[in-house]
mmCIF file of the N, C-alpha and C atoms, coordinates in Angstrom:
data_MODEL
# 
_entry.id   MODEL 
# 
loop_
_atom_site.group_PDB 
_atom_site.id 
_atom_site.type_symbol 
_atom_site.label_atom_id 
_atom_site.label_alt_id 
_atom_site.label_comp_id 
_atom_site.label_asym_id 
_atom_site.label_entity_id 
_atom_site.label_seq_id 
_atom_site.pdbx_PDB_ins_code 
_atom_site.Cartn_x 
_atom_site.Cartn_y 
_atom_site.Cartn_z 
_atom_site.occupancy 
_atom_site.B_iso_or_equiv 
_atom_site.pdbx_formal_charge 
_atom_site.auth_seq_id 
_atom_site.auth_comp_id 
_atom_site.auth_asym_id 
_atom_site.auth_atom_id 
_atom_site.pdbx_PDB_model_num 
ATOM 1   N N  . UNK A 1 1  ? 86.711 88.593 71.495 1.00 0.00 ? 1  UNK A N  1 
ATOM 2   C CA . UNK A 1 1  ? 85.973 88.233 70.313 1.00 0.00 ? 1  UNK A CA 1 
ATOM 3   C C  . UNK A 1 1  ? 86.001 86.716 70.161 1.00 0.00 ? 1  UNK A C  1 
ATOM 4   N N  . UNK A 1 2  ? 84.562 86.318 70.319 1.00 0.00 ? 2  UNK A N  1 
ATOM 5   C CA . UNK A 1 2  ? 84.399 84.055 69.638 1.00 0.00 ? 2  UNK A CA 1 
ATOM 6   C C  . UNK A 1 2  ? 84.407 84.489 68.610 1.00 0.00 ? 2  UNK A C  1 
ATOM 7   N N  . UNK A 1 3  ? 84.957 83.608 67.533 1.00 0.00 ? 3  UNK A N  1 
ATOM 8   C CA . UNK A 1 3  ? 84.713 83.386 65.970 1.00 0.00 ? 3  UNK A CA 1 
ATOM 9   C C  . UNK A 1 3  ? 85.967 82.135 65.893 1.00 0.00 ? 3  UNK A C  1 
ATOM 10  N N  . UNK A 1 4  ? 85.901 81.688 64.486 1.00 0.00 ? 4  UNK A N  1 
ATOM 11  C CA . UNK A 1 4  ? 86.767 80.603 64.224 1.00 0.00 ? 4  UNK A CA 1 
ATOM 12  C C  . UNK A 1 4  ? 87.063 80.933 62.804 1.00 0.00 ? 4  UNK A C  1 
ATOM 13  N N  . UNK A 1 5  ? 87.871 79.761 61.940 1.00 0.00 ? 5  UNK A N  1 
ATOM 14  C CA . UNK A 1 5  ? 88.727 80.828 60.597 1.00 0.00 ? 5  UNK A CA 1 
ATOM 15  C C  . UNK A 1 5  ? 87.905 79.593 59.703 1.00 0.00 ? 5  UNK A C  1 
ATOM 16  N N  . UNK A 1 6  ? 87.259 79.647 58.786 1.00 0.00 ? 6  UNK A N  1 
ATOM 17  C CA . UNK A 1 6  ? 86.804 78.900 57.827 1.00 0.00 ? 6  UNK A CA 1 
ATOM 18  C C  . UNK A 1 6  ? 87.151 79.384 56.515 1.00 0.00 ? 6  UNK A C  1 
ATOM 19  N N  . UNK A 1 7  ? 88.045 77.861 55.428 1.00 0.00 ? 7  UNK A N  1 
ATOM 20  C CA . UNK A 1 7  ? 88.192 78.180 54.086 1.00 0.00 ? 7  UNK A CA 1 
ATOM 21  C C  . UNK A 1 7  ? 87.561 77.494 52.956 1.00 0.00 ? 7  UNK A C  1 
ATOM 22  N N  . UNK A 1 8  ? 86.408 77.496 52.601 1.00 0.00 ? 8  UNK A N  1 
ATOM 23  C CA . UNK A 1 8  ? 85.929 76.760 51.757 1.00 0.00 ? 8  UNK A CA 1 
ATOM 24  C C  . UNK A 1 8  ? 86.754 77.271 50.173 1.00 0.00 ? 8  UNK A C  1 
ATOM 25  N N  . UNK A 1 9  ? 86.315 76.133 49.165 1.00 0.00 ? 9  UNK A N  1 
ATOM 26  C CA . UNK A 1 9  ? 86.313 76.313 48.124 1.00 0.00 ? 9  UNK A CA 1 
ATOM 27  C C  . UNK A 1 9  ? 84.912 76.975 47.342 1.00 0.00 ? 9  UNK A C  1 
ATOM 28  N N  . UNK A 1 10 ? 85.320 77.942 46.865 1.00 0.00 ? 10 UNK A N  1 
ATOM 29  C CA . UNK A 1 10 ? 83.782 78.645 45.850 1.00 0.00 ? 10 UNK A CA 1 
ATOM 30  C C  . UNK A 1 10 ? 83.175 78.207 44.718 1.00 0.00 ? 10 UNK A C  1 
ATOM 31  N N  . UNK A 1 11 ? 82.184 77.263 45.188 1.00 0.00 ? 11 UNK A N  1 
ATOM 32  C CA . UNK A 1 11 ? 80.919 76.896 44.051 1.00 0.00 ? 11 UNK A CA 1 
ATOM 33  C C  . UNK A 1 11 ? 79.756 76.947 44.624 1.00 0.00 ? 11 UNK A C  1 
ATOM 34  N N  . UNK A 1 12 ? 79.010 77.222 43.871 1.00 0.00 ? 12 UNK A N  1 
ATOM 35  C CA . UNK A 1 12 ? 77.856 77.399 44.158 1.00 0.00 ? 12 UNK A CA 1 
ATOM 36  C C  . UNK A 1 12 ? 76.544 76.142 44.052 1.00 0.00 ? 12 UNK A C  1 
ATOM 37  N N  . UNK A 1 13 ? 77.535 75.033 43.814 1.00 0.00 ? 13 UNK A N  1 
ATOM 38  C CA . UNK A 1 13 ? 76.569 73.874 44.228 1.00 0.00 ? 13 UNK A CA 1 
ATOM 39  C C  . UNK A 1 13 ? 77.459 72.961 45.103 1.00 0.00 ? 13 UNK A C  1 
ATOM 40  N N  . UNK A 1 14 ? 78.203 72.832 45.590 1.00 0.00 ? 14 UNK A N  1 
ATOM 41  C CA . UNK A 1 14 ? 79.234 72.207 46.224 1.00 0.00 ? 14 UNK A CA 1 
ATOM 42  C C  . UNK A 1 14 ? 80.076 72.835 47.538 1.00 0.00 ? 14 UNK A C  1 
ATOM 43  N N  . UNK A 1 15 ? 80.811 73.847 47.464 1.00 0.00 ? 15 UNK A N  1 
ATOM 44  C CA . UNK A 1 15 ? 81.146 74.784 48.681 1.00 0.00 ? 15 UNK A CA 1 
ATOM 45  C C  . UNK A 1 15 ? 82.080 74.027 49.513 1.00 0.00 ? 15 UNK A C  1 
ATOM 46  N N  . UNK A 1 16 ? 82.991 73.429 49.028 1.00 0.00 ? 16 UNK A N  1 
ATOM 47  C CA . UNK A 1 16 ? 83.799 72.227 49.502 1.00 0.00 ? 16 UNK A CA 1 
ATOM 48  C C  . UNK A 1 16 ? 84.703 72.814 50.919 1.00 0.00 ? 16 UNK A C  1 
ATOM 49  N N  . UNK A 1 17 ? 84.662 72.467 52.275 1.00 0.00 ? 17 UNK A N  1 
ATOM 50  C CA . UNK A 1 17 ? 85.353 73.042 53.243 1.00 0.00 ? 17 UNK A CA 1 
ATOM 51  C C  . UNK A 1 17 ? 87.069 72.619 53.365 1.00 0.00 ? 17 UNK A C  1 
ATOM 52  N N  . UNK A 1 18 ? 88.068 73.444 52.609 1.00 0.00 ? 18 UNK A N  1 
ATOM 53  C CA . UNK A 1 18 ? 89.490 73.007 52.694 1.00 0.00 ? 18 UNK A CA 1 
ATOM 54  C C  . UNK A 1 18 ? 90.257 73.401 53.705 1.00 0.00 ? 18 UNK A C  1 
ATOM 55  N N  . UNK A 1 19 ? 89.579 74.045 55.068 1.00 0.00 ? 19 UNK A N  1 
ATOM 56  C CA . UNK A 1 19 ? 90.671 74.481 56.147 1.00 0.00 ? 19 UNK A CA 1 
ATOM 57  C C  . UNK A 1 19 ? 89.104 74.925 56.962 1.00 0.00 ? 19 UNK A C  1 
ATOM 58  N N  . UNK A 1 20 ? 89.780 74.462 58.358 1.00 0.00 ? 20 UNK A N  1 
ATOM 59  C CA . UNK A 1 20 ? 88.576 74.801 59.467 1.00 0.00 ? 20 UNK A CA 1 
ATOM 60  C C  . UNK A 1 20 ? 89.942 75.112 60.786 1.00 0.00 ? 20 UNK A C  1 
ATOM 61  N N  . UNK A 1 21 ? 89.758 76.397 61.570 1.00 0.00 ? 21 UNK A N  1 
ATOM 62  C CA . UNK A 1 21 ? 90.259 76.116 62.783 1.00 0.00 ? 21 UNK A CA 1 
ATOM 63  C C  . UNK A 1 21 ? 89.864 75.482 63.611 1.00 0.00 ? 21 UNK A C  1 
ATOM 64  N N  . UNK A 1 22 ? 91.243 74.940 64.473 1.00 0.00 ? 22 UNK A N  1 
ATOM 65  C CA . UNK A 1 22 ? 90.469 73.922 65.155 1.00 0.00 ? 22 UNK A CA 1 
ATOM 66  C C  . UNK A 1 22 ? 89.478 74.416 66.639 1.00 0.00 ? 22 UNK A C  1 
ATOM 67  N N  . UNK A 1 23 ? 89.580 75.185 66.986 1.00 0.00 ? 23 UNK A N  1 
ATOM 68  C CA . UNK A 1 23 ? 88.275 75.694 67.322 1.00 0.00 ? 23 UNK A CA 1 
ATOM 69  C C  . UNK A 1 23 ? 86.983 75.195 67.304 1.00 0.00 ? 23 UNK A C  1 
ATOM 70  N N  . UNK A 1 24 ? 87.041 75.036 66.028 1.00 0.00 ? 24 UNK A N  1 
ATOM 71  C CA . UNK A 1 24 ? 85.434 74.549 65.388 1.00 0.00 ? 24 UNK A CA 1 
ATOM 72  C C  . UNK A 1 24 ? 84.396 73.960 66.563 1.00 0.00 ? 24 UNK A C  1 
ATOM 73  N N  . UNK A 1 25 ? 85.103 73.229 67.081 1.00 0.00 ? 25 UNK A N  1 
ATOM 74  C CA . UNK A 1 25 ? 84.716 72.370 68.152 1.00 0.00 ? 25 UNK A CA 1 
ATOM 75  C C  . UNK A 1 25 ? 83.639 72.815 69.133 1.00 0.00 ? 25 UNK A C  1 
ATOM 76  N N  . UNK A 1 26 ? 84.395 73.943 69.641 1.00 0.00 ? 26 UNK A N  1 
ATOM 77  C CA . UNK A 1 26 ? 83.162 74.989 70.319 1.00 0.00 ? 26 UNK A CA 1 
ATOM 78  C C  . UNK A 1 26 ? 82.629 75.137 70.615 1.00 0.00 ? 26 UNK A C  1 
ATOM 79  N N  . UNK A 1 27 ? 82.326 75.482 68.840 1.00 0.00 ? 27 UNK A N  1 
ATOM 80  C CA . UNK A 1 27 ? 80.998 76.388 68.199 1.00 0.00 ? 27 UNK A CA 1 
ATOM 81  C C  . UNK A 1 27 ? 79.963 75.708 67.991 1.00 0.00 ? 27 UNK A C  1 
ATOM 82  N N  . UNK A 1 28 ? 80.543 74.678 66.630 1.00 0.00 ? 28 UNK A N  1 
ATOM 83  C CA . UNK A 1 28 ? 79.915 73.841 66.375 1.00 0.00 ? 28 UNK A CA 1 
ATOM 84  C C  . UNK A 1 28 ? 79.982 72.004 66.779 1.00 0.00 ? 28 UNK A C  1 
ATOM 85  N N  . UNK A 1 29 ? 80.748 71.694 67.477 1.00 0.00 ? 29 UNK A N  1 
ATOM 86  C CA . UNK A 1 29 ? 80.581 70.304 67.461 1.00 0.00 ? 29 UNK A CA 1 
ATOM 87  C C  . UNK A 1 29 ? 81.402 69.362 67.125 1.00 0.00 ? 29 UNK A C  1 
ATOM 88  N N  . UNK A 1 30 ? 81.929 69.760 65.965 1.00 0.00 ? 30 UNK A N  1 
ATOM 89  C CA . UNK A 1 30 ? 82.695 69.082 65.374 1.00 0.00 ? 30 UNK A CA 1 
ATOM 90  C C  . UNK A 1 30 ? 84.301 69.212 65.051 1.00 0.00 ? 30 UNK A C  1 
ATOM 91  N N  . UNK A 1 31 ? 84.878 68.420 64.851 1.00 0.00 ? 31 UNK A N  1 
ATOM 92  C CA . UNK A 1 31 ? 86.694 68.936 64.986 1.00 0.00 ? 31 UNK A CA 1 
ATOM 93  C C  . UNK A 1 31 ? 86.653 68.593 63.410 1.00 0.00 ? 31 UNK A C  1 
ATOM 94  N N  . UNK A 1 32 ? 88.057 69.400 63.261 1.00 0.00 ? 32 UNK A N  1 
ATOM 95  C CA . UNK A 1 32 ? 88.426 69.623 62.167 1.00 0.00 ? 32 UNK A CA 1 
ATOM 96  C C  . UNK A 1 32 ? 88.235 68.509 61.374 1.00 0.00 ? 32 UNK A C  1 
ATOM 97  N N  . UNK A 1 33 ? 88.747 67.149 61.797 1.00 0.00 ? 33 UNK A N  1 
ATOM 98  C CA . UNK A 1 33 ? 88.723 66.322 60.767 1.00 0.00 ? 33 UNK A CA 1 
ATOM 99  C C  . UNK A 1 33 ? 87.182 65.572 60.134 1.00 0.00 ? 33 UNK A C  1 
ATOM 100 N N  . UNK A 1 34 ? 86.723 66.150 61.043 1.00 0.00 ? 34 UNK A N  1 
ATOM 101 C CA . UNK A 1 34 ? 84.912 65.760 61.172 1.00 0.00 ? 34 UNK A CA 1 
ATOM 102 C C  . UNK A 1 34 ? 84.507 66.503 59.527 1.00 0.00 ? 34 UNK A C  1 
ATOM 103 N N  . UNK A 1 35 ? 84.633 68.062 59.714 1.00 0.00 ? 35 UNK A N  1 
ATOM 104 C CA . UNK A 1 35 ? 83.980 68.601 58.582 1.00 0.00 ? 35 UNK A CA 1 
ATOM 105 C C  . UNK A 1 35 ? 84.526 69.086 57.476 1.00 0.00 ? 35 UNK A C  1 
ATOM 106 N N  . UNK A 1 36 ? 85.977 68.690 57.164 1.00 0.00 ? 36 UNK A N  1 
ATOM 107 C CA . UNK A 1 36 ? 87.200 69.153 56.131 1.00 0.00 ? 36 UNK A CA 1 
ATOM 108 C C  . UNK A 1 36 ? 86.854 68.100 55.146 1.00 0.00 ? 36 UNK A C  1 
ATOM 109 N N  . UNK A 1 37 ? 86.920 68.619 53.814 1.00 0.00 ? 37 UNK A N  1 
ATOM 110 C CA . UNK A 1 37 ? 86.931 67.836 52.561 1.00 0.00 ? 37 UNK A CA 1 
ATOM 111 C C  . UNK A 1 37 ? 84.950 67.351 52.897 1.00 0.00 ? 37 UNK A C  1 
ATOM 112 N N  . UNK A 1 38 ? 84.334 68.358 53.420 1.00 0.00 ? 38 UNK A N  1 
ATOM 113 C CA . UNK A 1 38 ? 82.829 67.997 53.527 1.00 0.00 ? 38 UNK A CA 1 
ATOM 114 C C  . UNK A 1 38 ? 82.314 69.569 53.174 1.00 0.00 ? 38 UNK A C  1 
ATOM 115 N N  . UNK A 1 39 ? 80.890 69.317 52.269 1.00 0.00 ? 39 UNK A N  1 
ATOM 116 C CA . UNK A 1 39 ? 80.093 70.712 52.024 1.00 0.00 ? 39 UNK A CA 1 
ATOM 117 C C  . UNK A 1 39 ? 79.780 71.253 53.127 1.00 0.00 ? 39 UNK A C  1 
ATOM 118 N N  . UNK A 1 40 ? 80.350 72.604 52.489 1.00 0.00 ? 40 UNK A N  1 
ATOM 119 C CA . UNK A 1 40 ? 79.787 73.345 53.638 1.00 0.00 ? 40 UNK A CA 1 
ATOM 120 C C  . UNK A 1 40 ? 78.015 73.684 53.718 1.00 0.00 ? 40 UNK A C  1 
ATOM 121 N N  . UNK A 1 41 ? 77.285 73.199 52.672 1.00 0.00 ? 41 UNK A N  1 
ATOM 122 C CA . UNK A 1 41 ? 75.667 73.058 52.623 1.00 0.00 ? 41 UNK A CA 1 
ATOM 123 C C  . UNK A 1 41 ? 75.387 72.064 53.332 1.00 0.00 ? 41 UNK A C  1 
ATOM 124 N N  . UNK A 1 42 ? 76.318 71.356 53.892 1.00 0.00 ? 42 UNK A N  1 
ATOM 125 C CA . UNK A 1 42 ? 76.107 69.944 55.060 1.00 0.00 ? 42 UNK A CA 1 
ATOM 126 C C  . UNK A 1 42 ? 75.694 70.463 56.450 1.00 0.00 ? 42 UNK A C  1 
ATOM 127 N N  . UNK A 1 43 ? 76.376 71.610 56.463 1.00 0.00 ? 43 UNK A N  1 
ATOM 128 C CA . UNK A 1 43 ? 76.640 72.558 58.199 1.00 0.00 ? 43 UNK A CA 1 
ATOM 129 C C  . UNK A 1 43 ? 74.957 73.485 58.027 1.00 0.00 ? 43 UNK A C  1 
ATOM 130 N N  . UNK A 1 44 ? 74.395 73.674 57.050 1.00 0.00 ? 44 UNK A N  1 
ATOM 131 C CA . UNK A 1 44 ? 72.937 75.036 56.972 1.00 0.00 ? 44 UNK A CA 1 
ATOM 132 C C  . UNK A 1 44 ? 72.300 73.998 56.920 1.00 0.00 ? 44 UNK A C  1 
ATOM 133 N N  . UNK A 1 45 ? 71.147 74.613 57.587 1.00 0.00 ? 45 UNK A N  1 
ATOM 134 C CA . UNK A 1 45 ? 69.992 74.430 57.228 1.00 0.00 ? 45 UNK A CA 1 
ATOM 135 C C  . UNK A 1 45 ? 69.469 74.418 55.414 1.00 0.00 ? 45 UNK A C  1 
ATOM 136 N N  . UNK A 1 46 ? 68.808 73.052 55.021 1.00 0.00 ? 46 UNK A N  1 
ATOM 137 C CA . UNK A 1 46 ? 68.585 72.956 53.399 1.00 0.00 ? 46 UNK A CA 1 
ATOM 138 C C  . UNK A 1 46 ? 67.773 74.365 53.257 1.00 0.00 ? 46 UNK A C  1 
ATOM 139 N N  . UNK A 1 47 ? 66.858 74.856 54.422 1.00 0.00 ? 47 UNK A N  1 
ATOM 140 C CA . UNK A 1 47 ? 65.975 76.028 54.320 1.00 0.00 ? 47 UNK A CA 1 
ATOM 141 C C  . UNK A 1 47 ? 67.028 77.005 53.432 1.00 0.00 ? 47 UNK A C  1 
ATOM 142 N N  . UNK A 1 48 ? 68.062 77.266 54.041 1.00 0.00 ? 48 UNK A N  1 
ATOM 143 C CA . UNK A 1 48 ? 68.821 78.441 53.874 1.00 0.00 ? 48 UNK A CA 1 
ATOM 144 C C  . UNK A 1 48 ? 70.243 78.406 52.475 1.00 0.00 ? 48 UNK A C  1 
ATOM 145 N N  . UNK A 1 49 ? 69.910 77.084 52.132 1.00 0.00 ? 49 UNK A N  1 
ATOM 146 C CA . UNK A 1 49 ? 70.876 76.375 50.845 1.00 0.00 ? 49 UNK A CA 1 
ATOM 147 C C  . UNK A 1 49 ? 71.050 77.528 49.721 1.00 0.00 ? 49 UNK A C  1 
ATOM 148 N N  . UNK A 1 50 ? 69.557 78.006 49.245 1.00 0.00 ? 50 UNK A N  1 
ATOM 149 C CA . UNK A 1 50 ? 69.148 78.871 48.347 1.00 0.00 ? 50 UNK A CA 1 
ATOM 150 C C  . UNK A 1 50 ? 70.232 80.102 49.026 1.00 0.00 ? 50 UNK A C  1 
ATOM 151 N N  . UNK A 1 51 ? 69.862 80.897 49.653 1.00 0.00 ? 51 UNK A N  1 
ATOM 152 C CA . UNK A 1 51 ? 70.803 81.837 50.104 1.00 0.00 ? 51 UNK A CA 1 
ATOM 153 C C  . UNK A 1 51 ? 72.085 81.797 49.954 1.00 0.00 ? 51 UNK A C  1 
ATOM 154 N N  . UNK A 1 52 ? 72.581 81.076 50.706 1.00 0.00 ? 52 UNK A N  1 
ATOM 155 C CA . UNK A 1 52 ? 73.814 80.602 50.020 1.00 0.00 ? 52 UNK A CA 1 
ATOM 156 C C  . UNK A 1 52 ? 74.272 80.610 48.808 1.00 0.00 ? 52 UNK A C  1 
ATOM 157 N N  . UNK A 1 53 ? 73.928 79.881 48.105 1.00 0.00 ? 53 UNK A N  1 
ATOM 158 C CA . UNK A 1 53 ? 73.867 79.519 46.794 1.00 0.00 ? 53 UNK A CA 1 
ATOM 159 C C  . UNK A 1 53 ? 74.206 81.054 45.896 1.00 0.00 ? 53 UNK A C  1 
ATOM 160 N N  . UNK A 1 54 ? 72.722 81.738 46.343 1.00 0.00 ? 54 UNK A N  1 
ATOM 161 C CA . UNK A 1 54 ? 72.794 82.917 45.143 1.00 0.00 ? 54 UNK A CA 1 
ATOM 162 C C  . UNK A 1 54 ? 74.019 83.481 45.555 1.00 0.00 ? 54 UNK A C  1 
ATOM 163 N N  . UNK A 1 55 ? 74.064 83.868 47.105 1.00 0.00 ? 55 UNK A N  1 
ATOM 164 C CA . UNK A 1 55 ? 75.640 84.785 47.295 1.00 0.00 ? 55 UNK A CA 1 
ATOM 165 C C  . UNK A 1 55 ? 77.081 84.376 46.713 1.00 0.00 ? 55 UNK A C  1 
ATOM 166 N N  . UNK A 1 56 ? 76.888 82.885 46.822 1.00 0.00 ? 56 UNK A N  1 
ATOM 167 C CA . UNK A 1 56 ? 78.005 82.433 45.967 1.00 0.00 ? 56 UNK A CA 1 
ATOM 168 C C  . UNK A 1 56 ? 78.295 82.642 44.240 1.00 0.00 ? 56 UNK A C  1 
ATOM 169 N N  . UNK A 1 57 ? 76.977 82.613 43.606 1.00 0.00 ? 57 UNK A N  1 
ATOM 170 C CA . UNK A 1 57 ? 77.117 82.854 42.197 1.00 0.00 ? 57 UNK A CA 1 
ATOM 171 C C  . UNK A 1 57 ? 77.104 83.968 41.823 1.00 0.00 ? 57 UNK A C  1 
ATOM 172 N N  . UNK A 1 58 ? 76.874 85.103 42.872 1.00 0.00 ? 58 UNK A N  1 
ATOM 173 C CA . UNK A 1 58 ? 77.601 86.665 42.539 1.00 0.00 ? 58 UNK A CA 1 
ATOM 174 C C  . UNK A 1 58 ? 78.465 86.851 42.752 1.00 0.00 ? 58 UNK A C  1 
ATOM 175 N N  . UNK A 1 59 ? 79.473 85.861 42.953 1.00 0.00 ? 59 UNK A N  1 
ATOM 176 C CA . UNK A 1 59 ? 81.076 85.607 43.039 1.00 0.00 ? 59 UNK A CA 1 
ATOM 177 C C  . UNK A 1 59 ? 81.422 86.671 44.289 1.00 0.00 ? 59 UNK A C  1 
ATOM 178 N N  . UNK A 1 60 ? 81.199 86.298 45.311 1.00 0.00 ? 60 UNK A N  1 
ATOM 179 C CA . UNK A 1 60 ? 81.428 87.316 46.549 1.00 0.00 ? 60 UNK A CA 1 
ATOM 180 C C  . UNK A 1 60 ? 82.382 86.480 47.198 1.00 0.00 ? 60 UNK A C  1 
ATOM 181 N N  . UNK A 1 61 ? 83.775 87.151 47.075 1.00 0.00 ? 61 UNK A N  1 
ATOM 182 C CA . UNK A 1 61 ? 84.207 86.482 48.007 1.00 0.00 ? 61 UNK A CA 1 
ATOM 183 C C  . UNK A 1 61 ? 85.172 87.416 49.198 1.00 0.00 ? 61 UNK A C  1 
ATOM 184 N N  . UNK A 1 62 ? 85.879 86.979 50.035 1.00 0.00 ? 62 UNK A N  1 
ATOM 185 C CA . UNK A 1 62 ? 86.183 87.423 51.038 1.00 0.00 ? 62 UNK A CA 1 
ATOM 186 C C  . UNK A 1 62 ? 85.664 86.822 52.494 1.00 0.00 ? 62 UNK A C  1 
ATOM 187 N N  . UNK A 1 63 ? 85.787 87.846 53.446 1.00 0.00 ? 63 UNK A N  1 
ATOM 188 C CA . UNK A 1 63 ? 85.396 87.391 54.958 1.00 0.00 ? 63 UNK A CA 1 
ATOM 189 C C  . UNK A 1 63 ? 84.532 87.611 55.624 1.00 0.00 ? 63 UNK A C  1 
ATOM 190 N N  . UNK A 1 64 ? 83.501 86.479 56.113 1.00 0.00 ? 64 UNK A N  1 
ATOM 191 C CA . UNK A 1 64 ? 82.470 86.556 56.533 1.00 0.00 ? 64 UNK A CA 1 
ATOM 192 C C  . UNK A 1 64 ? 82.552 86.482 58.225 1.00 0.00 ? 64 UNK A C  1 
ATOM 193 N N  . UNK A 1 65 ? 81.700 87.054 59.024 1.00 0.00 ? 65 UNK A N  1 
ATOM 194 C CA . UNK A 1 65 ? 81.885 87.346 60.467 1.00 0.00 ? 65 UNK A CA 1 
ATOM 195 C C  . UNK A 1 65 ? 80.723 86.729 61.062 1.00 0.00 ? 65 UNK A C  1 
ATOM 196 N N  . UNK A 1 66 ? 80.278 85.720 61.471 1.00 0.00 ? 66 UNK A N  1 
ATOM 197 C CA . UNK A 1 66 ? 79.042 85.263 62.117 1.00 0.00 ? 66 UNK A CA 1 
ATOM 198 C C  . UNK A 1 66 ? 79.243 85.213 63.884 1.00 0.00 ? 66 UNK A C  1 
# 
């Protein structure tokens, strides 16, 4: 199984990233210290911001599997 461990903080205009494995690298590009204490609406597409957004303000939280 690829995947990596991501912990943001929950808001729904902000989404602040407080823990990334270091992994990250990978997947996406970037090492930990690259995208920690950065929105995670920085990493989507603005297309897909909205999405985000609403799932966050139905207070969903838990673990997501991409």
């Amino acid at each position: 199984m690829y995947c990596f461990f991501l912990v943001v903080k929950v808001d729904p205009f902000d989404s602040q990233i407080v823990y990334v494995s270091k992994n990250i690298k990978n997947y996406l590009g970037y090492s930990q210290d690259e995208i920690v204490n950065h929105s995670l609406f920085q990493l989507i597409f603005s297309s897909n911001h909205h999405k985000l957004r609403d799932y966050l303000k139905d207070n969903h939280q838990g673990f997501f599997f991409f």
